[in-house]
C-alpha positions as a Markdown table, in Angstrom:
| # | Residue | x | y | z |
|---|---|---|---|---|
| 1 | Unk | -10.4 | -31.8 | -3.4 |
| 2 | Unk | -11.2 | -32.4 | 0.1 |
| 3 | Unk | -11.1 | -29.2 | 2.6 |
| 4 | Unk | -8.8 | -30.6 | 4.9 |
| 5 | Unk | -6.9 | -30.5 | 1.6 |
| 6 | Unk | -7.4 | -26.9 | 0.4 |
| 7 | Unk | -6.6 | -25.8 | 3.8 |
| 8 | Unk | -3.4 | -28.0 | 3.6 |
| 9 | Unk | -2.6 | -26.4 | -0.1 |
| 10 | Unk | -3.3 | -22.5 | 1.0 |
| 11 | Unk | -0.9 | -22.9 | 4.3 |
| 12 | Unk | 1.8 | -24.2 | 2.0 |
| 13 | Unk | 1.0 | -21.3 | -0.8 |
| 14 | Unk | 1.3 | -18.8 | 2.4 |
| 15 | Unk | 4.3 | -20.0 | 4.0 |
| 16 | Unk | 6.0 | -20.1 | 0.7 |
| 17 | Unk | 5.4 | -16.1 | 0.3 |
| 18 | Unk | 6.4 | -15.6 | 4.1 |
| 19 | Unk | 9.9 | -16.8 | 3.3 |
| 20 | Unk | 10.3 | -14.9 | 0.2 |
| 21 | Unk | 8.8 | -11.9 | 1.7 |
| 22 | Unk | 11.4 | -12.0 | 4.5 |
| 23 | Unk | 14.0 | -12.1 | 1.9 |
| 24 | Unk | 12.6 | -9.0 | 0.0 |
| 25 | Unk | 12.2 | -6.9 | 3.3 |
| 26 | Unk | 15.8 | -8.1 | 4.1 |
| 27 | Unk | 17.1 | -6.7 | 0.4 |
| 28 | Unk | 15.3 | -3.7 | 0.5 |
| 29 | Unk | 16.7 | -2.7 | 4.1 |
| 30 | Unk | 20.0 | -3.4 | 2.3 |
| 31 | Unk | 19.2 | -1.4 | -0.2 |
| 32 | Unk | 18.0 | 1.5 | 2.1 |
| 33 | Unk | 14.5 | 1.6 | 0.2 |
| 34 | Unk | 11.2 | 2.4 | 1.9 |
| 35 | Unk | 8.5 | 0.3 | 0.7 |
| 36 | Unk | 4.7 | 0.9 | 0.9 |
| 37 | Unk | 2.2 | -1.2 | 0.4 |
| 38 | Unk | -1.2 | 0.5 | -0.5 |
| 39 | Unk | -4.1 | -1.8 | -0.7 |
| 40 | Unk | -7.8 | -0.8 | -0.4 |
| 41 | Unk | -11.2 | -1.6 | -2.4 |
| 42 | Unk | -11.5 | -0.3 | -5.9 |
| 43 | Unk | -12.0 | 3.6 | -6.8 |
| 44 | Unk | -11.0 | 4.5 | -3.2 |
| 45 | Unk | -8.3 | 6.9 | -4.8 |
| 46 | Unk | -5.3 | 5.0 | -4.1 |
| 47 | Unk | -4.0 | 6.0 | -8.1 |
| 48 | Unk | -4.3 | 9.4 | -7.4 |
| 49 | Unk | -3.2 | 9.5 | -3.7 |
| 50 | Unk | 0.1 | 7.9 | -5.2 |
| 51 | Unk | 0.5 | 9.9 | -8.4 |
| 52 | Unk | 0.5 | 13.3 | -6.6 |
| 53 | Unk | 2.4 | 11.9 | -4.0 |
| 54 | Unk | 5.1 | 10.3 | -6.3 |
| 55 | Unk | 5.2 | 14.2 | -7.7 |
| 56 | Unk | 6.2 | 15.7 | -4.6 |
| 57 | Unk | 8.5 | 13.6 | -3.5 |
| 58 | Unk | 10.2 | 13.7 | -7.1 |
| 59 | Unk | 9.9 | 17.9 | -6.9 |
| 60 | Unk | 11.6 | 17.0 | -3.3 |
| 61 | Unk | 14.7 | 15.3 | -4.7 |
| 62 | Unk | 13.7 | 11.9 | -3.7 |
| 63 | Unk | 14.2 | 8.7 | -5.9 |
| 64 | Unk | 10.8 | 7.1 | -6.2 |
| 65 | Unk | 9.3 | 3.8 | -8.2 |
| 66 | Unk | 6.0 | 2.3 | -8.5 |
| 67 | Unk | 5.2 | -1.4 | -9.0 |
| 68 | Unk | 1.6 | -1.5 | -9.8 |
| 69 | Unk | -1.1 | -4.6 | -9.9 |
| 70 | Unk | -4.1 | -5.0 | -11.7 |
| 71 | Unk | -6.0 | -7.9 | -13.2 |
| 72 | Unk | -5.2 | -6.4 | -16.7 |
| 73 | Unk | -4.2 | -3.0 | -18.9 |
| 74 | Unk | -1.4 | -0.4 | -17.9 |
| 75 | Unk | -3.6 | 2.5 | -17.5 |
| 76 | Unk | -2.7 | 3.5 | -14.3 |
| 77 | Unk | 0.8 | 2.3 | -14.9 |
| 78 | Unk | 0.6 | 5.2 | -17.5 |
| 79 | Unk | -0.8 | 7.5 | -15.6 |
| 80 | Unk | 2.0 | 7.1 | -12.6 |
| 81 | Unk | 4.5 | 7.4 | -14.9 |
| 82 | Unk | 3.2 | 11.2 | -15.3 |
| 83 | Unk | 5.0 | 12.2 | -12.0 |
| 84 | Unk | 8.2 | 11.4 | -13.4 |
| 85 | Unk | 9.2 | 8.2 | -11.6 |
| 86 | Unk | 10.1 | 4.6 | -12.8 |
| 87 | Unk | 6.6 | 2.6 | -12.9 |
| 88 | Unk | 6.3 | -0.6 | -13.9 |
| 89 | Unk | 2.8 | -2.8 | -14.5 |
| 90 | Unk | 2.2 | -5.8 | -12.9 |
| 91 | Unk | -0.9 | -7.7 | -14.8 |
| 92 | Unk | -2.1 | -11.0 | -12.3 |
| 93 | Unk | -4.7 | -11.8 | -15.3 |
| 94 | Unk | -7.0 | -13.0 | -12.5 |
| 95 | Unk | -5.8 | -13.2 | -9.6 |
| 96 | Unk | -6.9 | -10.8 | -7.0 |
| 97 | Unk | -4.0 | -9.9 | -5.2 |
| 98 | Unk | -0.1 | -9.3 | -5.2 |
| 99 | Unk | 2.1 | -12.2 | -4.2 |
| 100 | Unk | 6.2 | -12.0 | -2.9 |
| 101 | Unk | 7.1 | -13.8 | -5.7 |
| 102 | Unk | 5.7 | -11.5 | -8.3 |
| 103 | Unk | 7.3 | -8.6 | -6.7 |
| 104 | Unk | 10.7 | -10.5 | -7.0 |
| 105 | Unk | 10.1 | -10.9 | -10.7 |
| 106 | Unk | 9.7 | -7.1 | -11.3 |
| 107 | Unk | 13.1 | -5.7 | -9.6 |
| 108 | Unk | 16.2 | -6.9 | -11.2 |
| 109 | Unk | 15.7 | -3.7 | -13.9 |
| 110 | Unk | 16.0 | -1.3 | -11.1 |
| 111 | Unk | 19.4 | -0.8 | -8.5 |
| 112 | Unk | 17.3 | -1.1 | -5.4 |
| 113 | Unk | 20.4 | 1.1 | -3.5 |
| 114 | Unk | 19.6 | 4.1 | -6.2 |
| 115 | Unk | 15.9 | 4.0 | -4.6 |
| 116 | Unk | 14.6 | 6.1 | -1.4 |
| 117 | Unk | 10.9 | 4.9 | -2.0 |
| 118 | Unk | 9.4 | 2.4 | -3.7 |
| 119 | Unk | 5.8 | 2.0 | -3.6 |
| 120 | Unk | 3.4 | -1.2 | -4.6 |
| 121 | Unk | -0.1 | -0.5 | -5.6 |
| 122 | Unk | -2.1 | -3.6 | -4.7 |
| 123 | Unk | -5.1 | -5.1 | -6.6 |
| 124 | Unk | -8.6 | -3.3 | -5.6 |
| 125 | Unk | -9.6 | -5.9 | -2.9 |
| 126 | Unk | -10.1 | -5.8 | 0.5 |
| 127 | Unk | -9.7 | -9.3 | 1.4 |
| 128 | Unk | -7.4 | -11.6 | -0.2 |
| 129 | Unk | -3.9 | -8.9 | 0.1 |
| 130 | Unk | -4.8 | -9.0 | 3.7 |
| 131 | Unk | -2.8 | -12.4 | 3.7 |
| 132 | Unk | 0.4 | -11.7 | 1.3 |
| 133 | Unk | 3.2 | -10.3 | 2.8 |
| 134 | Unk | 5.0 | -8.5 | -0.2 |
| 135 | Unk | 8.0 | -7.5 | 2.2 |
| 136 | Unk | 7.1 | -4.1 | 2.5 |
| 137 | Unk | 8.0 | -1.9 | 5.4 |
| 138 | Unk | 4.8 | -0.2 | 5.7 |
| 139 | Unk | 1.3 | -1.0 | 4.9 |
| 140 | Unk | -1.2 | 0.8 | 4.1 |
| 141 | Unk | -5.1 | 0.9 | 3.9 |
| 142 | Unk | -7.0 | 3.3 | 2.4 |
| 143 | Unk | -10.8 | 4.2 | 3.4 |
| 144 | Unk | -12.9 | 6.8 | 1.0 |
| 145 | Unk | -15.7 | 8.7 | 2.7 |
| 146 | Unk | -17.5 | 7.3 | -0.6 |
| 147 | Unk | -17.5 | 3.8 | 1.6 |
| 148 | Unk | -19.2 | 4.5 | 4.1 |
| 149 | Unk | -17.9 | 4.8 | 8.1 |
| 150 | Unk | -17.9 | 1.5 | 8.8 |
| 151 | Unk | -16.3 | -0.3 | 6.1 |
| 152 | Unk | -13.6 | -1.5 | 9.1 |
| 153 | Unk | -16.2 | -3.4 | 10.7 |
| 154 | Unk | -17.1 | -5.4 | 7.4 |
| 155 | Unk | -13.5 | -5.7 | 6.1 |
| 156 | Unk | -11.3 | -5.9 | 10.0 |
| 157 | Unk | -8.6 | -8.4 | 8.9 |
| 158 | Unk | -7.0 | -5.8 | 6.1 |
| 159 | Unk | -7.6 | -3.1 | 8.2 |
| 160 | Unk | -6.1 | -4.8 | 11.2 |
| 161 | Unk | -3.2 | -6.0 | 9.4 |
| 162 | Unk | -2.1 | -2.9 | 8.4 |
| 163 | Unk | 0.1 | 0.0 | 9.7 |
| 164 | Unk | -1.9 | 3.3 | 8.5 |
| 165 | Unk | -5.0 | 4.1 | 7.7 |
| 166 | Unk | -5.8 | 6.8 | 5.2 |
| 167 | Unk | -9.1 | 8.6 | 4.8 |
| 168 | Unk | -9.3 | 9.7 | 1.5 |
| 169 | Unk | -11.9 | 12.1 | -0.9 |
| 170 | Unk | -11.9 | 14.2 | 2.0 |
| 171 | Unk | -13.1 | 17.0 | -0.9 |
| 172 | Unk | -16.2 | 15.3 | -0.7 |
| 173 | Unk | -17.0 | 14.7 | 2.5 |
| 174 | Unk | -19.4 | 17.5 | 3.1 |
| 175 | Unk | -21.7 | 16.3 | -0.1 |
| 176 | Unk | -21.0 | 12.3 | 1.1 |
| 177 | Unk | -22.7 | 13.4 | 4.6 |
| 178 | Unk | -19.1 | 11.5 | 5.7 |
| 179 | Unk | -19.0 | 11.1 | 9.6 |
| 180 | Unk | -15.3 | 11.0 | 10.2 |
| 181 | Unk | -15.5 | 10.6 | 13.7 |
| 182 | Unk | -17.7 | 7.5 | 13.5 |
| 183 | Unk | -15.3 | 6.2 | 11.0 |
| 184 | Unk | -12.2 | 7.0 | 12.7 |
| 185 | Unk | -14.1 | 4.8 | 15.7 |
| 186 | Unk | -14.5 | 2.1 | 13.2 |
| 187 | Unk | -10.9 | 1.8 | 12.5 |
| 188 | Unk | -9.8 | 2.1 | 16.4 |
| 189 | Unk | -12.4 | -0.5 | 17.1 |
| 190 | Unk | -10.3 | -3.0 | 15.2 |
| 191 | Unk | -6.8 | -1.5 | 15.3 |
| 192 | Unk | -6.2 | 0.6 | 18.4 |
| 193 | Unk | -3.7 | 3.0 | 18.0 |
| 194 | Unk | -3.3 | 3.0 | 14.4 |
| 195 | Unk | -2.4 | 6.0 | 12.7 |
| 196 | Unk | -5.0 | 7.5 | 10.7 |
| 197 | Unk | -4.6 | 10.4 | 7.8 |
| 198 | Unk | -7.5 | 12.0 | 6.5 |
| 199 | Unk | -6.6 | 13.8 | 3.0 |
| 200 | Unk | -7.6 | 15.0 | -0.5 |
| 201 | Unk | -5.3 | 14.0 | -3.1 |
| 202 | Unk | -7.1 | 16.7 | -4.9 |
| 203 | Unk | -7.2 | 19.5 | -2.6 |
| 204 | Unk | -3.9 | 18.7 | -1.2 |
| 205 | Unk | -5.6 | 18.8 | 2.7 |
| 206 | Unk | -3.3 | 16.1 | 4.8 |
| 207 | Unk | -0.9 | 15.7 | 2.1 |
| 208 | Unk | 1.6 | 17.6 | 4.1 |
| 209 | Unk | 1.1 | 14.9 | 7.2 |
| 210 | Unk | 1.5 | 12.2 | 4.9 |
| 211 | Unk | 4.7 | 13.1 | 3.5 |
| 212 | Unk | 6.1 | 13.7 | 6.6 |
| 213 | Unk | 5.3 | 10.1 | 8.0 |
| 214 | Unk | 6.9 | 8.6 | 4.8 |
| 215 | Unk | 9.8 | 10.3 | 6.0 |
| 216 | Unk | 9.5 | 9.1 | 9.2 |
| 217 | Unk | 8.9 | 5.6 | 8.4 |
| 218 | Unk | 12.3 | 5.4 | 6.1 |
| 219 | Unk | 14.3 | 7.1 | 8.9 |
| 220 | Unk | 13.2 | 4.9 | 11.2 |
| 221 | Unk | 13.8 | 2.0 | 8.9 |
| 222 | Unk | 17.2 | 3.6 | 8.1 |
| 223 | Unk | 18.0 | 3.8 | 12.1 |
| 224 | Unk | 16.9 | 0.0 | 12.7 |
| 225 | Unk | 18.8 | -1.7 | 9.8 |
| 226 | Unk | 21.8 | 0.2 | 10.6 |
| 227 | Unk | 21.8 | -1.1 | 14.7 |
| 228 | Unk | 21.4 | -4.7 | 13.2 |
């Protein structure tokens, strides 16, 4: 296959998930459901960042469900499903990233309107989700002081199509020798502006700031829909 080909083929592949994408965001703003988007390498914490913040917002009163992606097994499907919310596993056996179409295939057992969050749990990889738009409302990268400060620089196209960063295994960041500053540079270097949240899903430090802009982000999405 020639590469003027390939290049023809992946435009078409993307602009297929851009128009079912749009439809998802457009049903879940129906619905009035939040969706988050959490993508990141692998072992940057993003299973345990969303299973104690599933937990909270379930202690809170909110109505929460997880689609997660991995190449194969349920285990973190499993382990989700701990905090008491409706998790299913989405197995791309091979494929290194979530796609708009997939997402689709997953919701029809749920009643989207009988949702407040609903969070997707990308495929460890920090370049191919960078192009999929899953219709989420908000996006999410997460950073581990395990990474190194200027994992931004390397990887700027996921971090620069994202809304939030998070700093995460702050715990650690002492016995990493972790210079959040110099990181927090990184990330402003390609995405000025962006809102940054340094936390310990194990500690609970930031979880509290976190929460809040979840709320914040599905009252603002609340707000919009209702003025269109």
């Amino acid at each position: 296959m020639s590469g003027t080909r390939i290049v023809e083929v992946r435009a078409g592949i993307l602009k297929k998930n851009d128009e079912l994408a749009r439809a998802l965001r457009q049903r879940f703003e129906t619905a009035g459901v939040y969706v988050v988007n959490l993508v990141s390498s692998p072992g940057t914490g993003k299973t345990a960042l969303l299973e104690r913040t599933m937990r909270e917002l379930v202690a809170g009163g909110s109505r929460v469900a997880a689609l997660v992606g991995d190449l194969e097994t349920d285990n973190d499907a499993r382990r989700l499903a701990r905090s008491g919310a409706d998790v299913q596993q989405i197995n791309t056996h091979g494929r290194c990233h979530l796609e708009a179409e997939m997402i689709g295939d997953f919701l029809d057992a749920w009643d989207l309107s009988q949702l407040d969050y609903l969070f997707i749990e990308n495929v460890g990889n920090l370049v191919c989700p960078s192009s999929y738009d899953l219709g989420e409302a908000t996006r999410v990268v997460l950073l581990s002081v395990t990474e190194g400060e200027d994992k931004p620089l390397k990887y700027p196209t996921i971090f620069n199509s994202a809304d939030v960063a998070i700093i995460t295994k702050m715990d650690l960041a002492e016995a990493c020798d972790f210079d959040a500053a110099a990181a927090q540079a990184s990330i402003e270097a390609v995405r000025p502006g962006m809102q940054i949240v340094p936390l310990s899903s194990k500690s609970g430090v930031g979880m509290g700031a976190w929460l809040e802009l979840l709320d914040a982000g599905r009252r603002d999405m609340m707000a919009a829909h209702a003025h269109t």
